[in-house]
N, C-alpha and C positions, 0 to 999 in steps of 0.2 A: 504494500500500500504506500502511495506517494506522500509527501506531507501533504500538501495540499487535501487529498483526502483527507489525512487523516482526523486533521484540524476542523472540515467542512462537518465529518463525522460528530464529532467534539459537539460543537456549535449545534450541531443539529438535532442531538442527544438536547441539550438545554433548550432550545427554541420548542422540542416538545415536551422536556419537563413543565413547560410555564404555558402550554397550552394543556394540558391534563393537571395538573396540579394547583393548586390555590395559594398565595403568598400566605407566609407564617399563621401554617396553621390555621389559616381560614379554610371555610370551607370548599370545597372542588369549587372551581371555575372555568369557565371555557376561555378560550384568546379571546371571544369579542365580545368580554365584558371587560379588556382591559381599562378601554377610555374612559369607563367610571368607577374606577375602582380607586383614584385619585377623588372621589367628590367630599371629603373632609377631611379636617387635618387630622383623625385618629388616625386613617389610614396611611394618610403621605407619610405619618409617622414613624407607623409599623414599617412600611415598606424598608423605608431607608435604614432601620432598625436590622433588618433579614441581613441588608447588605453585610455589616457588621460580622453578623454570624456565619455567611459564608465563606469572610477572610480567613476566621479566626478557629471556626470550632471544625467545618468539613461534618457534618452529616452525623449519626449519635457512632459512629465507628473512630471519631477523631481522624478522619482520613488528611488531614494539613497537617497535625499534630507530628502522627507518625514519619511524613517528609521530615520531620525538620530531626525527629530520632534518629532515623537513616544517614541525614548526612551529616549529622553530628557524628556518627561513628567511622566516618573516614576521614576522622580528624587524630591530628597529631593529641587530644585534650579525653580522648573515648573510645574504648572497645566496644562492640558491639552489644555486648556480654549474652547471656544466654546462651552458651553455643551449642550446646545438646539439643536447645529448641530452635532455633531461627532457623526461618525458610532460606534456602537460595540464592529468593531474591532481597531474600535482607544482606546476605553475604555479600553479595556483587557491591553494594554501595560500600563495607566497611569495606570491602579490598580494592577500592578505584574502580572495579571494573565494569561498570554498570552497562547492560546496551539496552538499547530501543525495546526490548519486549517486555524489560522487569516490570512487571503488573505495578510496582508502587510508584513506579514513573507519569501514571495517566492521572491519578487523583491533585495531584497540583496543576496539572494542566485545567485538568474539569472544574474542582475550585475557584480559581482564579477567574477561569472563562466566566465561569456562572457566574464570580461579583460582578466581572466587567459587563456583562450582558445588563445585569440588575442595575446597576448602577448608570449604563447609558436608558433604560427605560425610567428609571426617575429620572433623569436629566430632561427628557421629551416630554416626560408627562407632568414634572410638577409645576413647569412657566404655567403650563395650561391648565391646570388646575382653578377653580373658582375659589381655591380657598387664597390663591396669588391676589385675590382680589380683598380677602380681608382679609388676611394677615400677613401680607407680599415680606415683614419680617423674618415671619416661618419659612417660608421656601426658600429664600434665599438663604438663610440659615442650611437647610437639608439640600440644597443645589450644592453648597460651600461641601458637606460632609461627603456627599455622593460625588464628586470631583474628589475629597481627599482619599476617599476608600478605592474609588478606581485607578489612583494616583498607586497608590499602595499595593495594589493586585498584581501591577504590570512592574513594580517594583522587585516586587517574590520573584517575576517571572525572567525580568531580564538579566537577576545575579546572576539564574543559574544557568540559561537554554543562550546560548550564540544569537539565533534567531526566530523568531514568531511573528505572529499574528497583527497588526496594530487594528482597533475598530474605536471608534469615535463615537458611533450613533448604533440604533439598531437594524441591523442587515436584514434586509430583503431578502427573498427565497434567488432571486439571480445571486446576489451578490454571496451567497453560502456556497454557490456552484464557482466561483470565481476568485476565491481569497491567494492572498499572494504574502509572501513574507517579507518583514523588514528586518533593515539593520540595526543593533541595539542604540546607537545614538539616538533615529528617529525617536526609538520608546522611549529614553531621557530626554525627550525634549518635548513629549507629552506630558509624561511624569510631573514633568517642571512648571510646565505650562497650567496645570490641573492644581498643581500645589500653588502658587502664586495666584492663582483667583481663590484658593478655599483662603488661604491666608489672608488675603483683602477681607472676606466675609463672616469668617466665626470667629466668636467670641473670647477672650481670654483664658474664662471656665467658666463651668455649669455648675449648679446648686448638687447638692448632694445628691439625688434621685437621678441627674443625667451624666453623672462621674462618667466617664470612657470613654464618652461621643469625642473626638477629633474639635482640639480648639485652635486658635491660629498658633499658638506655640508649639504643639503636634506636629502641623502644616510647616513650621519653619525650623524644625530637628529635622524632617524628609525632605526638607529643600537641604539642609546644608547635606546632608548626606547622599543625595542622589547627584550632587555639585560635586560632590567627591567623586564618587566611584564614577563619574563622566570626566574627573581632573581636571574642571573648574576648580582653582583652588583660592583665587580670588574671590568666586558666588560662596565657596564653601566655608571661607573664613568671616565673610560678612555676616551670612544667617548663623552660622556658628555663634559667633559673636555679638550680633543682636540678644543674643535667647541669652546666653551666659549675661551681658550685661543688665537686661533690661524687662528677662522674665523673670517669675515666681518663683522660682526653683534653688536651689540650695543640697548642696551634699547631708548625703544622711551623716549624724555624727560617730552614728558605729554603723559601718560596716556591715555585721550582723545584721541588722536589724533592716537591712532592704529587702528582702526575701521574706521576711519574720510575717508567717498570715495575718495576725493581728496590727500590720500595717502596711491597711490598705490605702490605695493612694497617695504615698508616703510623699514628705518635699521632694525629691528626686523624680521621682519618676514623672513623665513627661505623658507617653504615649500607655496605658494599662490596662490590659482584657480584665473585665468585668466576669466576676463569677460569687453565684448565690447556692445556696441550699434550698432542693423543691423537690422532694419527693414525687413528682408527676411529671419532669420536663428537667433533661440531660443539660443543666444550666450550673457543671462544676466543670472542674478541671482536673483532667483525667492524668497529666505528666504526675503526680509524687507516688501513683503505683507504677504506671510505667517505666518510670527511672528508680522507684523503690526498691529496697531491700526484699530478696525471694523468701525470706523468714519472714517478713514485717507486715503483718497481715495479708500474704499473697501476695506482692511486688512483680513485678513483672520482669525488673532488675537488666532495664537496657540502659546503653550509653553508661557501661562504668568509668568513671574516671580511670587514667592511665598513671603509672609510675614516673614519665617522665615529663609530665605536667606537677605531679606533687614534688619531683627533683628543683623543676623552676624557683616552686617556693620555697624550699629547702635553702636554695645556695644562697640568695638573699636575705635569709632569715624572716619570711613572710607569715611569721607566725596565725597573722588576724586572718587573711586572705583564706590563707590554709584551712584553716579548722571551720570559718565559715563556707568551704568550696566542697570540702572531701568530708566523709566518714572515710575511716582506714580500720580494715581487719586486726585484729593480732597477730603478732609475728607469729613463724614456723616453730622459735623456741617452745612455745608454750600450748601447741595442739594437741587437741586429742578429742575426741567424737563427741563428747558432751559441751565445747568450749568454743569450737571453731568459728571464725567467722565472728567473735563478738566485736565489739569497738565501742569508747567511747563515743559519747556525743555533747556536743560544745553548744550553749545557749548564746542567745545572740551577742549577748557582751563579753563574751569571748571562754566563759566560766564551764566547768562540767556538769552536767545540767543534774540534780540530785535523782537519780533515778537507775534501773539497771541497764546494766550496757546494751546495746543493739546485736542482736543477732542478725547477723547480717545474709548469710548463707551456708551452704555444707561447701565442699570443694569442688563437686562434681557441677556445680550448678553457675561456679564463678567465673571469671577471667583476671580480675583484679582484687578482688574482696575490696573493693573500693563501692560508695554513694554518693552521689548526687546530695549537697547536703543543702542547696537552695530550695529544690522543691519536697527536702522533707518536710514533713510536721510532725512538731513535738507529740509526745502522746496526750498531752494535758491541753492540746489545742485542737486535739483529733473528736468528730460528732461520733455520738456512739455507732453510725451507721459506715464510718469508714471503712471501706475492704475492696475487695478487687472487683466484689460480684456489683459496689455501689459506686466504681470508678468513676460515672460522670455526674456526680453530684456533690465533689470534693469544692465546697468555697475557697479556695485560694486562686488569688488573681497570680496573674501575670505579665511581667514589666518587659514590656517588647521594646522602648526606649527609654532612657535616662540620661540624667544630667553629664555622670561622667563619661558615658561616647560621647555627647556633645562637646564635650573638653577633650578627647583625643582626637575629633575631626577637628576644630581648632587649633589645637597643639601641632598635629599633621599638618596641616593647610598653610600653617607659618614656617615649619619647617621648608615646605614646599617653596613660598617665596620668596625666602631666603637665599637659599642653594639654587634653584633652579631659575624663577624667574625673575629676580634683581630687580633689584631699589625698593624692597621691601623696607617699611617704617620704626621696625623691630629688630630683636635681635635675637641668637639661640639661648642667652641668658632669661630670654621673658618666656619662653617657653620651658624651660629648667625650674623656674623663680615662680611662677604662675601655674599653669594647670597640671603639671604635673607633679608640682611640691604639692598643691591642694588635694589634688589623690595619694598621694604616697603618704603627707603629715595625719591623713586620717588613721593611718592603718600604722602610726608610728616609724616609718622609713625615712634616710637621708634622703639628702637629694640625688639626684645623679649628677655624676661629672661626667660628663661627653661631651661630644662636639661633634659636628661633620656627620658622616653616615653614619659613624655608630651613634649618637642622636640619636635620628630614625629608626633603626634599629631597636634602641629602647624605649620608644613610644608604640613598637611595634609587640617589646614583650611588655610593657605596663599593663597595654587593650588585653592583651591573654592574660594576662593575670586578673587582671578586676573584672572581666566579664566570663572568667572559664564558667563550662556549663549553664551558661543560658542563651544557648544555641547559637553563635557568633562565628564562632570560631569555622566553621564551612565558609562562611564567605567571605571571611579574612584572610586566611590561608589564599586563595585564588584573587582576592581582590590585592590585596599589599603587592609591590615589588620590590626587589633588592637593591639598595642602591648601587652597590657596584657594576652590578651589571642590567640592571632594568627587566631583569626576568621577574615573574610570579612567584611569588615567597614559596606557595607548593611545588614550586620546580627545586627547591632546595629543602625542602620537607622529605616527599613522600620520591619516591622509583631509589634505582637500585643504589643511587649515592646519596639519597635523600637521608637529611640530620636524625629522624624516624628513626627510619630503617637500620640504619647503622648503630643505634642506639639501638635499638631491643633484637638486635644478629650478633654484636659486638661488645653490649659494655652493658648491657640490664641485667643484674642477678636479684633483681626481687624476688619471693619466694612463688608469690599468686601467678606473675605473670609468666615466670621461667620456670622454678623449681616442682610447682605442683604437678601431681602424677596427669592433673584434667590441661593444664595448662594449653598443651596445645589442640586440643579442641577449636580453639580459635587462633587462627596460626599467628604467631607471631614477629614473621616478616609483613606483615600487613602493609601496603602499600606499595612494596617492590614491584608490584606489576605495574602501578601507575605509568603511563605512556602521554607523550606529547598531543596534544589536546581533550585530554581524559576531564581537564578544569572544568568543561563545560559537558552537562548533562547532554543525552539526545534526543531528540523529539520521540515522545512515548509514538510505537508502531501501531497501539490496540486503536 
């Protein structure tokens, strides 16, 4: 099958979901009651409200969820873990080797498609709406949202795919037989396009009941961020730097306590998936079994952390970073079948939380005897209903942007105009002195002393360290370049000379991930197959 089909396919699958299907959970409806299905502002409401959920949640299977597990795990930061369990085509992603047929390849396409689809049908129907008429506030308000969510769809789509789709408005049955692919700048410069009208139009923030709707500081962390990864580093240090100077936000004062359930919508956080407790409607957040411990009420125990992500914070004495990043097994000294697998666990202010340690897994079951300790929860913060069987009604949000990326696209972005494009205003001392003393003095670190590339280079390990495990690290690896040579930092990561590889073939004697008898279950040259344009996923074949 051509792209072209395959895409036409796609599209056409959604064009008759939303002719047999009824927007959230209303009732069936046919296509040609579309044109009134805008006649008040509950509905304009609701609609644009769907959009949301089909960025963020994928369907009650977490089908965007598990993307973002996948390619977390063919990162230098995650094993795949489970290895006795995982399919095949879970494999293909943590070994690089993904091709066109891996079935988890289609649901970010279909996703993203259906926002974009959703989101160009509010765009046509809410001018037209009568409710434009009394409260042209409201729409233009939910025009601004539905520009920032389609802005964000085609975001997902252009990290990961070379080339796709662009669609502005909603296609016609010709124009589903005629789709043609663009090059990713076009789709950053929709992106951009879509983000600077949402930014003209919403609001700074919402009352507490419309927490997570997209405000113009949301709209202006994805402008400086899609300014980046297009290397605008001029667009990317201005939006950067607006939001740093002149918005709400502020570093949390521990560390800990970003993640911590009990703070939700914390100062930091910018952009944050909304998630309730409802015993009737899949309205949690299904990542702390997924990523959970396989003892821990059922865990599902993907994406373990790695030994040589916990080396990073090791050698710099990263102690806060650390213990809010990882749960860590017990060592090999002290195993034996009733003990294995336990570990401390560290409360947000950095303390061992009074309670008994976490069993974490048997050996047969692990890769790393390592946890994800962002989206754990404490047990004292767990609803009595927490388990595997009630995985999509876990209330903890999730922080998809925050204040400190916006201070390493900043910190980046000056680095950039310093070295590269000249007569910048600044200097590497105010990048040293400023955003990344302010991330480092939180978690108790010096500053750094560098200069020149190595600089960038450690704005490159700060981002992996302050953002390990909360899904970054896939498209920072493929997004950074090296300054010496202007390759893709994953070109110096992952294949058979990749820093990786050579590291857990050469120099890893951890017990979990070398010594135990399950160990290699999950192999641990991971990523030596990676091959020259492997960066970029490929258009799903289904």
């Amino acid at each position: 099958m051509n792209s072209k089909i395959k895409i036409s396919a796609i599209l056409l699958g959604i064009v008759l979901l939303y002719s047999c299907e009824g927007f959230l959970d209303e009732p069936i409806r046919g296509a040609q009651v579309l044109d009134t299905y805008f006649d008040n502002e509950q509905e304009c409401e609701k609609f644009v409200v769907g959009c949301y959920e089909t960025i963020l949640q994928g369907d009650v299977y977490w089908y965007v969820k598990w993307f973002y597990v996948l390619t977390e795990s063919g990162t230098d930061d995650s094993w795949l873990g489970m290895p006795l369990e995982a399919e095949q085509d879970f494999k293909e992603f943590s070994t690089l080797t993904v091709n066109s047929h891996n079935t988890w390849l289609y649901p970010i396409w279909e996703y993203m498609y259906k926002s974009i689809y959703q989101c160009n049908m509010a765009l046509e129907n809410l001018p037209e709406s009568p409710v434009n008429g009394s409260n042209p506030e409201l729409i233009t308000r939910l025009v601004g949202e539905a520009k920032f969510i389609r802005a964000y769809a085609y975001f997902e789509l252009v990290k990961n795919f070379e080339t796709m789709p662009l669609f502005d408005h909603v296609l016609s049955p010709t124009e589903l037989n005629n789709v043609t692919f663009t090059d990713q700048q076009q789709i950053y410069d929709q992106i951009i396009r879509d983000l600077q009208d949402a930014v003209d139009v919403l609001p700074d923030n919402y009352d507490t009941d419309n927490k997570g709707r997209a405000t113009k500081w949301a709209a202006s962390a994805y402008l400086a961020k899609a300014y980046m990864y297009s290397e605008n580093w001029e667009k990317a240090y201005e939006y950067a730097n607006d939001l740093i100077v002149s918005g709400p936000f502020s570093l949390e004062p521990r560390f800990g306590e970003i993640w911590d359930i009990n703070n939700r919508n914390g100062v930091e956080s910018i952009f944050e998936f909304q998630t309730n407790y409802d015993p009737n409607y899949t309205t949690g957040n299904a990542f702390p079994i997924l990523t959970g411990a396989r003892k821990d009420n059922g865990g599902w125990y993907y994406t373990q952390p790695t030994s040589n992500l916990e080396k990073e914070y090791l050698a710099l004495n990263d102690t806060i970073r650390l213990r809010a990043t990882i749960i860590k097994g017990i060592n090999e000294a002290t195993i034996n079948q009733d003990i294995v697998g336990k570990a401390p666990v560290y409360d947000t202010d950095g303390t061992t939380v009074a309670l008994p340690e976490l069993r974490i897994a048997t050996l047969e079951e692990s890769k790393s005897m390592r946890v994800n300790r962002k989206f754990f929860i404490l047990p004292d913060d767990r609803l009595p209903t927490y388990s595997s069987q009630l995985m999509n009604h876990i209330p903890k949000n999730q922080i998809l942007l925050r204040l400190a990326e916006v201070k390493f696209i900043r910190a980046e972005a000056m680095w950039r105009m310093i070295n590269t494009v000249g007569g910048a205003a600044f200097s590497e001392s105010d990048i040293i002195n400023g955003d990344l003393h302010d991330i480092r003095d939180r978690v108790g670190l010096p500053d750094i002393n560098s200069s020149g590339n190595q600089l960038l280079l450690d704005i490159y390990k700060e981002r992996r360290l302050e953002l390990a495990m909360e899904f970054k690290r896939w498209d920072e690896m493929r997004r950074t370049k090296h300054p010496d040579d202007g390759r893709r930092m994953i070109y110096h990561i992952m294949g058979p000379q990749g820093s990786f590889v050579l590291y857990n073939m050469e120099q890893n004697n951890d017990y979990w991930e070398k010594g135990s008898p399950y160990a290699e279950f999950e192999p641990s040259d991971k990523g030596i197959d990676f091959v020259t344009g492997a960066e970029w996923l490929p258009i799903p074949a289904r």
